[in-house]
C-alpha positions as CSV (number, residue, x, y, z in Angstrom):
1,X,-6.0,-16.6,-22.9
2,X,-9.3,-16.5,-25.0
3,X,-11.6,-14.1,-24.1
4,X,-9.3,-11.5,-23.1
5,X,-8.3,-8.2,-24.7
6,X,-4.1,-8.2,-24.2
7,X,-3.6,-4.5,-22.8
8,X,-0.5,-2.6,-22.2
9,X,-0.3,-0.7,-18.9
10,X,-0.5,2.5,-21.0
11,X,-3.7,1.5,-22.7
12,X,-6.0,4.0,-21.7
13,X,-9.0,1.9,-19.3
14,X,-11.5,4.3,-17.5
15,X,-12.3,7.6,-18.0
16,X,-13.5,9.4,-14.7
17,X,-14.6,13.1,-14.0
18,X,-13.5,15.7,-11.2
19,X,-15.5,16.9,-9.0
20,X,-15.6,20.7,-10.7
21,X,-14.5,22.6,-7.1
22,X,-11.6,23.8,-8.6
23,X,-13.2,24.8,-11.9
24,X,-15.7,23.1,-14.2
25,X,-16.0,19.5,-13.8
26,X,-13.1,17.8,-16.6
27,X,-13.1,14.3,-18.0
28,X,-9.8,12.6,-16.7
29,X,-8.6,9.4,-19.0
30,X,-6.6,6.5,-16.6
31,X,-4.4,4.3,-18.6
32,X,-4.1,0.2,-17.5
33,X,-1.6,1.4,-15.2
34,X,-3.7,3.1,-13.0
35,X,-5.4,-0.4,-12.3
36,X,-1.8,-1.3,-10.9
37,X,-1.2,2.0,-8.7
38,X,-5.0,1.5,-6.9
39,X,-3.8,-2.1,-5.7
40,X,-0.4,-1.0,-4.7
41,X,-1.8,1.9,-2.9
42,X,-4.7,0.1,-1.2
43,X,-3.5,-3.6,-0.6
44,X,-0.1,-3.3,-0.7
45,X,0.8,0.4,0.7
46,X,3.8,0.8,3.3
47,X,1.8,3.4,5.7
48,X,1.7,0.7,8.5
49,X,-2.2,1.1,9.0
50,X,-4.1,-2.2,8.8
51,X,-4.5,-3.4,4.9
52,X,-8.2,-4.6,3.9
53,X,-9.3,-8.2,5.3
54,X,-10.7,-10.7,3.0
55,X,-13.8,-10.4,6.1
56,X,-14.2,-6.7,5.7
57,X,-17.0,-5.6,4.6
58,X,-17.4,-2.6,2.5
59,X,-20.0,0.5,1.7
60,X,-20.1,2.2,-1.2
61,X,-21.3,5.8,-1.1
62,X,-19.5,7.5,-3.4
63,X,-21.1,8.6,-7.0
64,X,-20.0,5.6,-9.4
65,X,-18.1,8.2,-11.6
66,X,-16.0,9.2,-8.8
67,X,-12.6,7.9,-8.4
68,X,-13.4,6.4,-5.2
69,X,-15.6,4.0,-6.5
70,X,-13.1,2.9,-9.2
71,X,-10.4,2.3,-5.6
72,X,-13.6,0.3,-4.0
73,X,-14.3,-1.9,-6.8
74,X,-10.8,-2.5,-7.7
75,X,-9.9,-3.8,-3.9
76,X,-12.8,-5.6,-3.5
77,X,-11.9,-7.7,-6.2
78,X,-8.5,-8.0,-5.3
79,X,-9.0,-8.4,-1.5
80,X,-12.1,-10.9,-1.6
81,X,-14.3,-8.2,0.6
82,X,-17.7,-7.6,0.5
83,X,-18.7,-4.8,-1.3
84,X,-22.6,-3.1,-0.2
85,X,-23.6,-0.5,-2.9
86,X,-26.0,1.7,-0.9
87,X,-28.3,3.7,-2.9
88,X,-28.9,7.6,-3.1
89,X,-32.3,7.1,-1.1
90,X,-30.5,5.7,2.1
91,X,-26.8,8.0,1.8
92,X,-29.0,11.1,1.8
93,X,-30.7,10.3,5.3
94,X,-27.9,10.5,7.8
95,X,-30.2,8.7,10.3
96,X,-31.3,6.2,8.1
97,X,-27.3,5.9,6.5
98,X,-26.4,5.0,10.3
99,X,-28.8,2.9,10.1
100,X,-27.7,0.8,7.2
101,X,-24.2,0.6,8.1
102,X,-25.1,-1.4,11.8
103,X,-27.6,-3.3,10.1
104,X,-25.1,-4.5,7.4
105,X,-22.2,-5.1,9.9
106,X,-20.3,-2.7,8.3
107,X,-16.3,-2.5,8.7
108,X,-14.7,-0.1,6.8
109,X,-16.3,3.0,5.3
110,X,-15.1,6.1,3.2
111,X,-16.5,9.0,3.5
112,X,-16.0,12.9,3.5
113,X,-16.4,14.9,7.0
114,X,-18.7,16.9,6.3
115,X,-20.8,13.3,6.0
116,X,-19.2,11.9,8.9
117,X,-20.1,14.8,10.7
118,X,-24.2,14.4,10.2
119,X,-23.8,10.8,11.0
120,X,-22.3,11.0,14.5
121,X,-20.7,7.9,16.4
122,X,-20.3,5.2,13.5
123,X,-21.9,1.7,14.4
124,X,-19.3,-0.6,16.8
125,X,-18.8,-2.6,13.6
126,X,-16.8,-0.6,11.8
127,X,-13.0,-0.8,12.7
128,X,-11.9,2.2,10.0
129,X,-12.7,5.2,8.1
130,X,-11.3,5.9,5.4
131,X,-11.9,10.1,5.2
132,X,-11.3,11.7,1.8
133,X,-13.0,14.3,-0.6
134,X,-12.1,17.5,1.6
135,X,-10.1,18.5,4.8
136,X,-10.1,16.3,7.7
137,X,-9.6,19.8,10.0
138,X,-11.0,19.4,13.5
139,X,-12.3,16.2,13.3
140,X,-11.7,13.0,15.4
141,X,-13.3,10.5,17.3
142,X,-12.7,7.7,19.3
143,X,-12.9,4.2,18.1
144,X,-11.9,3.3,14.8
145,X,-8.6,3.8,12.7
146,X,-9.1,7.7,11.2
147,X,-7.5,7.4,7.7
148,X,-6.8,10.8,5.7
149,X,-6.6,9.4,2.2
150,X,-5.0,12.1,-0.2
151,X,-6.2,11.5,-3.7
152,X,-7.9,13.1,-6.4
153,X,-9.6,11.9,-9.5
154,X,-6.0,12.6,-11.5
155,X,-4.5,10.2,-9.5
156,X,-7.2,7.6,-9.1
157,X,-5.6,6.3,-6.3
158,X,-4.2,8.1,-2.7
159,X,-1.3,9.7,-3.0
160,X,-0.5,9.9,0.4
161,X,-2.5,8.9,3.6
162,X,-1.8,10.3,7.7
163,X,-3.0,8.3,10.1
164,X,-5.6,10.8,12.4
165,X,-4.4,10.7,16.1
166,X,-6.4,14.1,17.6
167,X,-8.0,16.7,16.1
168,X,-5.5,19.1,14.0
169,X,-6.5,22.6,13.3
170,X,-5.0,21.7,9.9
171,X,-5.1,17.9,9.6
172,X,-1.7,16.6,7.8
173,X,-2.1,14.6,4.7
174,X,0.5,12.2,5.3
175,X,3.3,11.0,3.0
176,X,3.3,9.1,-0.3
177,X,1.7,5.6,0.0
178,X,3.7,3.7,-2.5
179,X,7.3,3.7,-4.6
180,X,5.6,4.6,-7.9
181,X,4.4,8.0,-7.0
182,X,6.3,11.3,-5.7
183,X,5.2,14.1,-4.2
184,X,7.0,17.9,-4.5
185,X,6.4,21.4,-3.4
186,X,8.1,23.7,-6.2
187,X,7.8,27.3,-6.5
188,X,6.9,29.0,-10.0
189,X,10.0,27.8,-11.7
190,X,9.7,24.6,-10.7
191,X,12.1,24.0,-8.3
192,X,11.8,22.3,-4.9
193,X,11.3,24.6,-2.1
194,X,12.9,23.9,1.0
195,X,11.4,22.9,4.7
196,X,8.5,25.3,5.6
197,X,8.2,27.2,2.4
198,X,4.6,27.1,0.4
199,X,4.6,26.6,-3.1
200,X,2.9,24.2,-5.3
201,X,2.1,20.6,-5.0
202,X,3.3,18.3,-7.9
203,X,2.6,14.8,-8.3
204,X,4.4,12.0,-10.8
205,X,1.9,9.5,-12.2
206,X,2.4,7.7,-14.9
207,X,-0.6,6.4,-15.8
208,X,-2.6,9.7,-15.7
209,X,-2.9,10.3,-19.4
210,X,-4.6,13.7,-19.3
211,X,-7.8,15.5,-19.6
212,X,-10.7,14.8,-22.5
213,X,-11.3,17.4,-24.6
């Protein structure tokens, strides 16, 4: 078609940064492929919570170089939502943030805890949160769908997501969300530990190219 670059699903697409809690912040370059794994994971995932609704509507808080941004503008485009971009002024008032999200009708937010925490009760309008960017331990409310999305700017999508029921001293991540991606807990050869042990997570993504510079 004219007017279109023809890509290969290994063509690198976006380049992204981490967040630098586990060191200092890296660059993270996302092949085509990774475009594929945030729809399959988002719209098409096999977790059995509700999937997006062309009449959801949307808020954006997350930094527009996080990966979370990339998943919201990436569904939104896919599902038909409404996507609100709320600026740094309003996110940084909890009050005012609260604020926004009733007077917007929102319906499905993503946010961190610690966020969630400073906002209180969430608006009747909103029918799930989507919580993300550190552990969900101790928190719950009643209302909306609690989602714990485990994902990280390597992955660009969630590797896994748990369903939040109660309040979990140590809140579960859940399983992996689509066919595509795997999860593991090996010890320092490599191999799979069994039921119970610790060791160290490993996750197969094929589109995650590796780190700039």
């Amino acid at each position: 078609m004219d007017g279109y670059e023809h890509t290969d699903i290994h063509d690198a697409a976006f380049a992204i940064y981490t967040s630098g809690t586990t060191g200092n912040p890296k660059g993270v370059l996302h092949e085509y492929g990774s475009i594929k794994m945030v729809k399959a994971a988002s719209c098409d995932g096999r977790t059995g919570n509700p999937r997006l609704l062309e009449s959801d509507r949307l808020a954006l808080i997350s930094p527009l170089n996080f990966n979370a941004s990339i998943r919201r503008f990436i569904v939104s485009i896919y599902e038909g939502c409404h996507l609100f971009v709320v600026s740094y002024s309003v996110i940084k008032n909890p009050v005012t943030l609260k604020q926004y999200l009733q007077n917007n009708r929102i319906t499905v937010l993503l946010a961190s805890p610690s966020l969630l925490r400073l906002i209180g009760e969430p608006c009747e309008s909103i029918r799930q949160i989507q919580i993300s960017s550190e552990p969900c331990n101790g928190y719950y409310i009643d209302g909306p769908e609690l989602v714990n999305a485990y994902a990280m700017s390597e992955t660009s999508f969630p590797v896994a997501e748990f369903i939040i029921d109660k309040k979990y001293d140590e809140c579960p991540v859940g399983k992996p969300n689509i066919d595509e991606s795997n999860i593991m807990i090996v010890d320092e050869n490599g191999n799979e530990v069994k039921d119970t042990e610790e060791g160290e997570i490993v996750i197969e993504d094929p589109f995650f190219r590796g780190y700039i510079n």
